[in-house]
FITOR-500252 format. One record per atom (N, C-alpha, C): atom name; residue number from 0; x, y, z negated. Coordinates in nm, 3 decimals. Each point is the difference from the previous one (the first is absolute). Last residue first. Example, Ala and Ser with C-alpha at 12.3 -4.5 7.8 and 13.67 -1.06 7.14 Angstrom:
<sites>
SITE  atomo  num       xx       yy       zz
SITE      N    1    1.285   -0.225   -0.708
SITE     CA    1    0.082    0.119   -0.006
SITE      C    1   -0.077    0.109   -0.073
SITE      N    0    0.029   -0.572    0.007
SITE     CA    0   -0.089    0.119    0.000
SITE      C    0    0.090    0.120    0.000
</sites>
This chain:
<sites>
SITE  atomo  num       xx       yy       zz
SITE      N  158   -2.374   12.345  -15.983
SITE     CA  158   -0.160    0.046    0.027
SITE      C  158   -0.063    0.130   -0.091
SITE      N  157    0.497   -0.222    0.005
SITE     CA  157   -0.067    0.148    0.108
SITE      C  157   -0.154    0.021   -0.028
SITE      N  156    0.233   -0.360   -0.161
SITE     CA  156    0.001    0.080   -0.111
SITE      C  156   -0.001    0.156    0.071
SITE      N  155   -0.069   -0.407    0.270
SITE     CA  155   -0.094   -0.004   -0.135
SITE      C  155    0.046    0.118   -0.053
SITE      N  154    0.282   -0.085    0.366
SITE     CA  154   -0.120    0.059    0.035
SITE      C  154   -0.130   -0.034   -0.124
SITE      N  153    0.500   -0.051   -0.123
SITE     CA  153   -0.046    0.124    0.070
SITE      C  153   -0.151   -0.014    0.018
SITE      N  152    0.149   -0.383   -0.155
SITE     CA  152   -0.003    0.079   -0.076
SITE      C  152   -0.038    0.150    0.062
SITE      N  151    0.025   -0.406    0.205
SITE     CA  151   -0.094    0.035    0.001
SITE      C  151   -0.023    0.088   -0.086
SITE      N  150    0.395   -0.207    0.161
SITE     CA  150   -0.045    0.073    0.129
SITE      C  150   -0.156    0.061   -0.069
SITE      N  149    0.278   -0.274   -0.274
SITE     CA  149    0.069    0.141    0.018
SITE      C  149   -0.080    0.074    0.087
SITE      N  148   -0.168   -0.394   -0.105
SITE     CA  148   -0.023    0.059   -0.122
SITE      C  148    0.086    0.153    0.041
SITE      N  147    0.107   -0.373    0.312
SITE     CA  147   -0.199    0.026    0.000
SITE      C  147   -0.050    0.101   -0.048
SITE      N  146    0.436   -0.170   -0.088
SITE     CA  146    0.033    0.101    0.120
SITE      C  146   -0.136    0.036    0.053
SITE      N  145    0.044   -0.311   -0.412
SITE     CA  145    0.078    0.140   -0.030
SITE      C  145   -0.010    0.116    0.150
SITE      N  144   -0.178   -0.512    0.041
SITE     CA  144   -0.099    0.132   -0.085
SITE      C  144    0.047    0.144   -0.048
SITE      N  143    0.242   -0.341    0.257
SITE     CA  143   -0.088    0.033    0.086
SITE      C  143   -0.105    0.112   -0.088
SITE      N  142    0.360   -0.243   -0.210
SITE     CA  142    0.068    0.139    0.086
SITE      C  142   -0.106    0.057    0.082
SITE      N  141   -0.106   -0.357   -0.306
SITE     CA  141    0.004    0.141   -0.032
SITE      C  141    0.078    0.075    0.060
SITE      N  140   -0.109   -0.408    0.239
SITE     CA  140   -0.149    0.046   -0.097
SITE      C  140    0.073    0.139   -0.060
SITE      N  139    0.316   -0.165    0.324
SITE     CA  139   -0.069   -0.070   -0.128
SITE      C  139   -0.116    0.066    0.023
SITE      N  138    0.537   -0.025    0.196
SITE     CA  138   -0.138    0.045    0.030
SITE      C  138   -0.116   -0.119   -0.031
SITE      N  137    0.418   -0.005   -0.124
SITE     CA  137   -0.016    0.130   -0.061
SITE      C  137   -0.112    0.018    0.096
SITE      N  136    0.211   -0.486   -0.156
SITE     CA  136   -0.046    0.103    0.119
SITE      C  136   -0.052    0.130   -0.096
SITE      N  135    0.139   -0.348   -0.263
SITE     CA  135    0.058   -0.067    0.136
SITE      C  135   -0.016    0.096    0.135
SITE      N  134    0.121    0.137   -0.489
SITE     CA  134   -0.167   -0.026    0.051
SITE      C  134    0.121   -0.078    0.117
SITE      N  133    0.129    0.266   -0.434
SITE     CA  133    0.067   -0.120    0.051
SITE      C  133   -0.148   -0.059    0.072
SITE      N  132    0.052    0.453   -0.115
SITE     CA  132   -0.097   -0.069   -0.072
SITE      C  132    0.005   -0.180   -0.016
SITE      N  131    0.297    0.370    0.205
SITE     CA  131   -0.037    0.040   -0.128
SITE      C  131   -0.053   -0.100   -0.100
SITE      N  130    0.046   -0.059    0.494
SITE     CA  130    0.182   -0.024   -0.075
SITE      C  130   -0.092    0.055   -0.169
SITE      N  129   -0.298    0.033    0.318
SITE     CA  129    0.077   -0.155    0.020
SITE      C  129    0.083   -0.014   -0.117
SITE      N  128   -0.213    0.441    0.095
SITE     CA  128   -0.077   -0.096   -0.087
SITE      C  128    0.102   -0.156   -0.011
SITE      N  127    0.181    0.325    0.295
SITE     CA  127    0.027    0.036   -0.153
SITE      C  127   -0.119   -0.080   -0.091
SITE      N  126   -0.006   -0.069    0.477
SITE     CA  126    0.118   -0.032   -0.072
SITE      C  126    0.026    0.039   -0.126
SITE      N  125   -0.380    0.192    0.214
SITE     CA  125    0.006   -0.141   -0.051
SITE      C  125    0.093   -0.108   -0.006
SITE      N  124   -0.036    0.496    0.037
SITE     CA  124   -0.058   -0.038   -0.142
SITE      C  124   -0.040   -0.155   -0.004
SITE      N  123    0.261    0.226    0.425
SITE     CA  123    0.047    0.040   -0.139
SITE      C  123   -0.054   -0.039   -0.105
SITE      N  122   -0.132   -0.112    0.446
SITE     CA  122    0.163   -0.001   -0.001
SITE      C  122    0.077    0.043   -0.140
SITE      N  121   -0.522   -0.090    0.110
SITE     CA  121    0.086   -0.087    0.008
SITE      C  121    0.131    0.006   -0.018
SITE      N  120   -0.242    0.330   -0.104
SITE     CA  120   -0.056   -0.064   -0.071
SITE      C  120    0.091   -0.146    0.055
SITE      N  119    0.020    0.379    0.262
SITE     CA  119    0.070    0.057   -0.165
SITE      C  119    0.009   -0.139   -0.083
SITE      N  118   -0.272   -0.008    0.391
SITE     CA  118    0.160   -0.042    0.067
SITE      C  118    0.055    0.032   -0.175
SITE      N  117   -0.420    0.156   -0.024
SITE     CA  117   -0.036   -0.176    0.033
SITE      C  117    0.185   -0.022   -0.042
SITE      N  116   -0.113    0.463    0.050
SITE     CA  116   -0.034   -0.116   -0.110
SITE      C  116    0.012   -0.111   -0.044
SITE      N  115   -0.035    0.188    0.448
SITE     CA  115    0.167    0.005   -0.062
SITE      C  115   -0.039   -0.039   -0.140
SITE      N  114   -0.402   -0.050    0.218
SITE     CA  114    0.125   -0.050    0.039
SITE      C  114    0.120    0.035   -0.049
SITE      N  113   -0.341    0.211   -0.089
SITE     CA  113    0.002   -0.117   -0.083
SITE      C  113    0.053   -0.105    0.070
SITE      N  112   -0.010    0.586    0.003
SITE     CA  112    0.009   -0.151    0.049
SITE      C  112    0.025   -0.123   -0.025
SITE      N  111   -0.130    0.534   -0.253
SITE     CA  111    0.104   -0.095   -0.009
SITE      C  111   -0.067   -0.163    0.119
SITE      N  110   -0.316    0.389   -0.168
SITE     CA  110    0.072   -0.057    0.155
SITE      C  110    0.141   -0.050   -0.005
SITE      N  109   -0.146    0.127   -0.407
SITE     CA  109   -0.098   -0.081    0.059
SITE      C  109   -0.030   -0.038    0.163
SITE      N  108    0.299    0.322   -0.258
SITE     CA  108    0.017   -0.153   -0.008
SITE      C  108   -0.108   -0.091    0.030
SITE      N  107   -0.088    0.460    0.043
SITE     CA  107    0.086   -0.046    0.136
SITE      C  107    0.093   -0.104   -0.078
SITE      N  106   -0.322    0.164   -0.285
SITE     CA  106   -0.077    0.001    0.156
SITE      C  106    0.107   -0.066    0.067
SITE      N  105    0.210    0.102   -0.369
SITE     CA  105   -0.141   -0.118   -0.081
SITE      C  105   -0.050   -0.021    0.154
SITE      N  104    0.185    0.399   -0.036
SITE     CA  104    0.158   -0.088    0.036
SITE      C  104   -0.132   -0.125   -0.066
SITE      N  103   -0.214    0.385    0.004
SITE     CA  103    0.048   -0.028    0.129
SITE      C  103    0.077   -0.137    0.016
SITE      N  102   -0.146    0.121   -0.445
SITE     CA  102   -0.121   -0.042    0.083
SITE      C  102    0.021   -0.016    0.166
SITE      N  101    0.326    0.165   -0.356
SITE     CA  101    0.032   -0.094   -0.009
SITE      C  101   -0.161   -0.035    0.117
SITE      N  100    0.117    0.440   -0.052
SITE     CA  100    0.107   -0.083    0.051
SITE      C  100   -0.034   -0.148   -0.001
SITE      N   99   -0.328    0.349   -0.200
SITE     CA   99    0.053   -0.036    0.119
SITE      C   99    0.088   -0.030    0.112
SITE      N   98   -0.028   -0.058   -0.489
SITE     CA   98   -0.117   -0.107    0.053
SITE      C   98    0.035    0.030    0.139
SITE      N   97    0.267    0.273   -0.235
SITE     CA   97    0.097   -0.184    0.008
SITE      C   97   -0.194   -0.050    0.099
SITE      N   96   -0.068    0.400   -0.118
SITE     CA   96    0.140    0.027    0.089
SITE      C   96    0.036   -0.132    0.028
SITE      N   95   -0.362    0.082   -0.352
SITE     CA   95   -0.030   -0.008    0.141
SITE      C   95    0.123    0.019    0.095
SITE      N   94    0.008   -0.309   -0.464
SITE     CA   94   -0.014    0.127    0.075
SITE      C   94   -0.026    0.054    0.108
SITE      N   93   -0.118   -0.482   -0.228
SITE     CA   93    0.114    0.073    0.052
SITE      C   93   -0.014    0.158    0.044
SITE      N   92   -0.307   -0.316   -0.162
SITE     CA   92    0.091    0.034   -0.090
SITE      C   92    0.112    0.071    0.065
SITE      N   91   -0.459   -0.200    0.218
SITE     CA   91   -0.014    0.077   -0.172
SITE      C   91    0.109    0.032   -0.042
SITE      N   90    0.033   -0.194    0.444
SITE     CA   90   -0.114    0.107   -0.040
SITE      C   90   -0.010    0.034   -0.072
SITE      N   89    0.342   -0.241    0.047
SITE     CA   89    0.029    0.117    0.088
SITE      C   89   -0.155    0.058    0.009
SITE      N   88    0.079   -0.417   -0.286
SITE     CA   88    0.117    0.120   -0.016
SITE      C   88   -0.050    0.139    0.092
SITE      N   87   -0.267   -0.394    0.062
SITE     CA   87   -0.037    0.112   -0.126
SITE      C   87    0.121    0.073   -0.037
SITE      N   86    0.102   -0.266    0.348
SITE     CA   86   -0.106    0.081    0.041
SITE      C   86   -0.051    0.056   -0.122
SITE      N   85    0.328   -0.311   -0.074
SITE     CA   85    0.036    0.160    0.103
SITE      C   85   -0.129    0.059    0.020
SITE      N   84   -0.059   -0.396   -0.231
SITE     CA   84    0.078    0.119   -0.071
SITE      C   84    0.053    0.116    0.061
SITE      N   83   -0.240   -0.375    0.207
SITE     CA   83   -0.052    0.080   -0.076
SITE      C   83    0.040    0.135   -0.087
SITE      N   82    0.249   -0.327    0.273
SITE     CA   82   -0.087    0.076    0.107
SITE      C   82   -0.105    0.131   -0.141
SITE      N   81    0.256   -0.390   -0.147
SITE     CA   81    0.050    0.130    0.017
SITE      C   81   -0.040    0.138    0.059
SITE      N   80   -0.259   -0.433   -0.130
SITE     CA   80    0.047    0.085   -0.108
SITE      C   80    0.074    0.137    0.018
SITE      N   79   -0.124   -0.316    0.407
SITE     CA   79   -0.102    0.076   -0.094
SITE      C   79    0.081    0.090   -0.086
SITE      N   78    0.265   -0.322    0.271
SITE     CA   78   -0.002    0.132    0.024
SITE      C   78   -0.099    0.100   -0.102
SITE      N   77    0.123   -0.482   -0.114
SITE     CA   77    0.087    0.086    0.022
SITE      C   77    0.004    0.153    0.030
SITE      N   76   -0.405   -0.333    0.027
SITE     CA   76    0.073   -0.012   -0.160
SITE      C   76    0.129    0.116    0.016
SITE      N   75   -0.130   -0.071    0.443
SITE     CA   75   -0.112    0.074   -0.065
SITE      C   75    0.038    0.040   -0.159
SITE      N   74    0.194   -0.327    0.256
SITE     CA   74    0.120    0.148    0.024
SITE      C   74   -0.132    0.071   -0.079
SITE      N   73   -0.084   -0.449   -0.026
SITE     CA   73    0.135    0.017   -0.119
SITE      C   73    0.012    0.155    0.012
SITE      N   72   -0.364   -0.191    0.287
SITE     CA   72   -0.005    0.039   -0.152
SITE      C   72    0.100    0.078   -0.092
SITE      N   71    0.012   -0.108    0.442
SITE     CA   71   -0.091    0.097    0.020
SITE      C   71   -0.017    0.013   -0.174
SITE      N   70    0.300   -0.383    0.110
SITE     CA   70    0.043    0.126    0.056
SITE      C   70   -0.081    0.133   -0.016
SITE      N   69   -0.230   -0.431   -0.018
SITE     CA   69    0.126    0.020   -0.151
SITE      C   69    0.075    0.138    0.056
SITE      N   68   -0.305   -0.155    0.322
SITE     CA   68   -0.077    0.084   -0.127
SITE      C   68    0.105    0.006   -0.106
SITE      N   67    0.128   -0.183    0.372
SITE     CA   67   -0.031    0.171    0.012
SITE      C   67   -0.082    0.029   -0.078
SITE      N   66    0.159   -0.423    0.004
SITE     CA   66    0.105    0.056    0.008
SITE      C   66   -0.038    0.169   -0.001
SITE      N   65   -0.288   -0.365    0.074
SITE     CA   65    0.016    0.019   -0.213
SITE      C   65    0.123    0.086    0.030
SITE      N   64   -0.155   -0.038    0.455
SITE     CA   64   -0.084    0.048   -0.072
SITE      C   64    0.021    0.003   -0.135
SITE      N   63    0.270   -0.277    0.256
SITE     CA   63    0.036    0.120    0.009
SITE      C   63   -0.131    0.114   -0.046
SITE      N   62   -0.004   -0.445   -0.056
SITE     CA   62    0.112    0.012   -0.169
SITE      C   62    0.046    0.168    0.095
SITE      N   61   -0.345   -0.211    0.250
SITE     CA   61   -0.021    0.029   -0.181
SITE      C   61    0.115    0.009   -0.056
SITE      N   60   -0.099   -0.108    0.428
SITE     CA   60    0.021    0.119    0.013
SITE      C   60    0.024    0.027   -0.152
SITE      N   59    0.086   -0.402    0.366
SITE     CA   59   -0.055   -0.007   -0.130
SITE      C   59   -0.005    0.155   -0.052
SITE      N   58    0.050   -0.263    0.522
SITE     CA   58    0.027    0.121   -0.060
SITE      C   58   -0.089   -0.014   -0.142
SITE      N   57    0.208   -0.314    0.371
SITE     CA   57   -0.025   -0.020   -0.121
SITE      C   57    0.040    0.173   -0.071
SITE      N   56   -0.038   -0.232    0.512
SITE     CA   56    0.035    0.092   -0.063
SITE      C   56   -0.057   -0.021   -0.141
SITE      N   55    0.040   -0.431    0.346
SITE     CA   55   -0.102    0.123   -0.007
SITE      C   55    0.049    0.079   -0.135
SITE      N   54    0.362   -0.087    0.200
SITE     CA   54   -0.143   -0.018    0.097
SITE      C   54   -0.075   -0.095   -0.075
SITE      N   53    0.380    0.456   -0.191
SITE     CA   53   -0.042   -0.180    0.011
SITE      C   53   -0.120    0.001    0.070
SITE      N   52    0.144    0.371   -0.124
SITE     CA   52    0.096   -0.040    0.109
SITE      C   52   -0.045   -0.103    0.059
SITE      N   51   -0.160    0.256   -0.389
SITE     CA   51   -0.045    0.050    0.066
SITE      C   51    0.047   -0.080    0.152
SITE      N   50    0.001   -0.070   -0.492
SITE     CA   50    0.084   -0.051    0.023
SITE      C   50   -0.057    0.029    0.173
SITE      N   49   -0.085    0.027   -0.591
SITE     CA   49    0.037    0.108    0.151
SITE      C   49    0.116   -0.042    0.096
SITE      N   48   -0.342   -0.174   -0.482
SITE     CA   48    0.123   -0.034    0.053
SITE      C   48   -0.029    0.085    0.142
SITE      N   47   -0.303   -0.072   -0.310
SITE     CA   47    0.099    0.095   -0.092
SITE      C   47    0.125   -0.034    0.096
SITE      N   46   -0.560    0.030    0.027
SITE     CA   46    0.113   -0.108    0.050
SITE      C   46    0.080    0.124   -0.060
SITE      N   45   -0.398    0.155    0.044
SITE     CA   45    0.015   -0.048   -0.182
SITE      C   45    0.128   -0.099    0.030
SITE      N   44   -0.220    0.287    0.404
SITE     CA   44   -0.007    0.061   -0.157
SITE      C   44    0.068   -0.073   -0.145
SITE      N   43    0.004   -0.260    0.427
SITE     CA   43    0.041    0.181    0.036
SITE      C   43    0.073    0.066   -0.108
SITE      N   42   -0.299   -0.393   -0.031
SITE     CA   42    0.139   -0.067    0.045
SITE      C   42    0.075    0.183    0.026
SITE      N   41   -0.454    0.017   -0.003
SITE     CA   41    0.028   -0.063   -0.165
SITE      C   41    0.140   -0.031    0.014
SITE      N   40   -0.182    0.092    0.401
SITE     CA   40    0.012    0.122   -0.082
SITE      C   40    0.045   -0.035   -0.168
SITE      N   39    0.131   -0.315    0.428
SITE     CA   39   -0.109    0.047   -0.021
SITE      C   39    0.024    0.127   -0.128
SITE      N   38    0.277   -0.124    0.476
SITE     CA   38    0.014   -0.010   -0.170
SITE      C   38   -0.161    0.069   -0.106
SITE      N   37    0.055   -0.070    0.560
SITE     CA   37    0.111   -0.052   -0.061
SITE      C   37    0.003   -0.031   -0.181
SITE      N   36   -0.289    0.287    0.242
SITE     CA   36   -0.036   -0.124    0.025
SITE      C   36    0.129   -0.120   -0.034
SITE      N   35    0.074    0.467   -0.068
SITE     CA   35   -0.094   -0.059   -0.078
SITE      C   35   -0.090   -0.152   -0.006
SITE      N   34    0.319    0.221    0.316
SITE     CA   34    0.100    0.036   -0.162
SITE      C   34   -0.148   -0.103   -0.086
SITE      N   33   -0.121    0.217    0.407
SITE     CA   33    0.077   -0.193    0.029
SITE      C   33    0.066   -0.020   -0.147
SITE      N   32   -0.167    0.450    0.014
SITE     CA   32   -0.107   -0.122    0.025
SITE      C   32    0.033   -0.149    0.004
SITE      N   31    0.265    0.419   -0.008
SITE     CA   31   -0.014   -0.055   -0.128
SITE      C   31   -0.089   -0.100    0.045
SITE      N   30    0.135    0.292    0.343
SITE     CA   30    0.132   -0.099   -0.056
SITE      C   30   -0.053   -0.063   -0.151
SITE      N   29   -0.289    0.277    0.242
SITE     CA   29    0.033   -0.076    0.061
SITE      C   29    0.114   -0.057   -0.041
SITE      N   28   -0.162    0.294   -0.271
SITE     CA   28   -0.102   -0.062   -0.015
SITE      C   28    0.036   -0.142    0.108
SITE      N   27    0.267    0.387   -0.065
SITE     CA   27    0.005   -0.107   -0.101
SITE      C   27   -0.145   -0.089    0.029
SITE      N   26    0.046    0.290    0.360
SITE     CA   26    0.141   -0.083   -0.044
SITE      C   26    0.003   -0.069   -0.119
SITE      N   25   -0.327    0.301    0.074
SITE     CA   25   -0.039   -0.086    0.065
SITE      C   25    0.088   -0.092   -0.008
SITE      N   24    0.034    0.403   -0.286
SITE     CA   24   -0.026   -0.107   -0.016
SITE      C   24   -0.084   -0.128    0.105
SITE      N   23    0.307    0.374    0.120
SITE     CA   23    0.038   -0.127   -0.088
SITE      C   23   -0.073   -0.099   -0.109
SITE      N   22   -0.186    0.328    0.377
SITE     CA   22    0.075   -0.111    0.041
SITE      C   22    0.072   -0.070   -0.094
SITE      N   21   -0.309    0.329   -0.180
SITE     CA   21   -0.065   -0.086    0.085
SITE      C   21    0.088   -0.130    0.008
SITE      N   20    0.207    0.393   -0.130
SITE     CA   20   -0.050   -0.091   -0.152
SITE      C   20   -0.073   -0.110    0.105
SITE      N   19    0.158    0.301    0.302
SITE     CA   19    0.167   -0.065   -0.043
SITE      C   19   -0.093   -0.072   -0.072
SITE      N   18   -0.276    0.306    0.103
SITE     CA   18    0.012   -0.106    0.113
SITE      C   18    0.092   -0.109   -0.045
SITE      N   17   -0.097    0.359   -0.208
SITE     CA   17   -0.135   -0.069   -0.036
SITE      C   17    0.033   -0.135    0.090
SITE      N   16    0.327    0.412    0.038
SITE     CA   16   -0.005   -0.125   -0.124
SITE      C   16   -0.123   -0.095   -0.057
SITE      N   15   -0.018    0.281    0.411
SITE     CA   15    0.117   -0.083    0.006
SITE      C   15    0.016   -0.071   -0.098
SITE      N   14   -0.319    0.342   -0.054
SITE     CA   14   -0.085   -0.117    0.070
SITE      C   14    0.118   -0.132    0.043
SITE      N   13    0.103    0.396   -0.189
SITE     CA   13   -0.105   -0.033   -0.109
SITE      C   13   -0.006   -0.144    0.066
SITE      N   12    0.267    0.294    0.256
SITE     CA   12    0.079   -0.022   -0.133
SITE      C   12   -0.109   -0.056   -0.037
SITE      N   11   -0.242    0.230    0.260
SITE     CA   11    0.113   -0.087    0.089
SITE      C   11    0.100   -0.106   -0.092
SITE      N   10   -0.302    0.347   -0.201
SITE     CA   10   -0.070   -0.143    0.050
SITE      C   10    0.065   -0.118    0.087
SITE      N    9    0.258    0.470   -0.133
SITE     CA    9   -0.056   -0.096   -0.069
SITE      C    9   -0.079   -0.112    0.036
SITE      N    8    0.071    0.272    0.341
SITE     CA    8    0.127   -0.069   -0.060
SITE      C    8   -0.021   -0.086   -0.158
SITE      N    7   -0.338    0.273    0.197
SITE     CA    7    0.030   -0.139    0.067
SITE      C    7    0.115   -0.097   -0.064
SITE      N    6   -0.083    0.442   -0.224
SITE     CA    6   -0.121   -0.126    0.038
SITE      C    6   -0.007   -0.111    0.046
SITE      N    5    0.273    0.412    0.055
SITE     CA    5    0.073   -0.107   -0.109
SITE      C    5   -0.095   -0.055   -0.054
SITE      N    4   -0.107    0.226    0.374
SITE     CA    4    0.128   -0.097    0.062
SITE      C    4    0.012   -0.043   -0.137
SITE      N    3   -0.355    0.339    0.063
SITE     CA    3   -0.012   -0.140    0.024
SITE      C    3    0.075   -0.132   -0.035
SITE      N    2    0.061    0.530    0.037
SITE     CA    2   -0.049   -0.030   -0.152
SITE      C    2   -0.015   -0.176    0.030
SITE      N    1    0.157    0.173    0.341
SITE     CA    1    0.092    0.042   -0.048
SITE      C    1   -0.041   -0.068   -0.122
SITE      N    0   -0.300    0.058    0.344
SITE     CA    0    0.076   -0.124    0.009
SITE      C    0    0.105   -0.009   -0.112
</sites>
């Protein structure tokens, strides 16, 4: 029985989270349906106006879809180059004492939480974009790609 128990327990654990993915996506499926008969898909995908409140709801998704590809681009443009340079730093150039220092501390910024990230990003780098850059808002396109670009440097220049 002994060898058994962390069998079950696993499958027990296996089969709970098969259950949770099931039920939420029955939930989106039941709260999105009326969503759809409401707003057709072309009106969804390509409407530029978000206005979820209103009867009948005016959800336009596209300027938040051009929003996550400008973001996915700019931090990519941002993080790549660097991401790169560490990582050929610490395999080909760095000594082995600094490489195995620096390959741990590279691992555990990459569990840096992208929530406090986030909070850093609102309370500190986007007042300082405002006032620097004379912007009307510090939350932008490049505060969103600098804190995208910070969070992705670690786990690229880990691989």
């Amino acid at each position: 029985m002994k060898d058994r128990l962390p069998g079950i327990v696993v499958k027990g654990i296996s089969s709970a989270g098969i259950f949770i993915m099931i039920f939420i996506l029955y939930f989106l499926f039941r709260e999105g349906i009326p969503v759809l008969k409401a707003v057709t898909l072309r009106d969804l995908f390509f409407g530029d106006l978000w206005y979820p409140a209103e009867n009948p709801p005016v959800l336009g998704m596209f300027p938040l879809i051009v929003g996550t590809l400008a973001v996915t681009a700019a931090s990519s443009l941002l993080a790549l180059p660097f991401s790169l340079l560490i990582a050929v730093f610490v395999s080909e150039v760095a000594p082995g004492p600094v490489r195995e220092l620096l390959k741990p501390v590279l691992e555990l910024l990459g569990f840096f939480p992208s929530i406090v990230l986030g909070f850093i990003g609102m309370v500190v780098l986007a007042p300082w974009l405002q006032e620097t850059f004379d912007m009307l808002s510090g939350l932008n396109l490049l505060n969103a790609s600098v804190l995208l670009g910070v969070l992705t440097v670690p786990i690229v220049s880990s691989l």
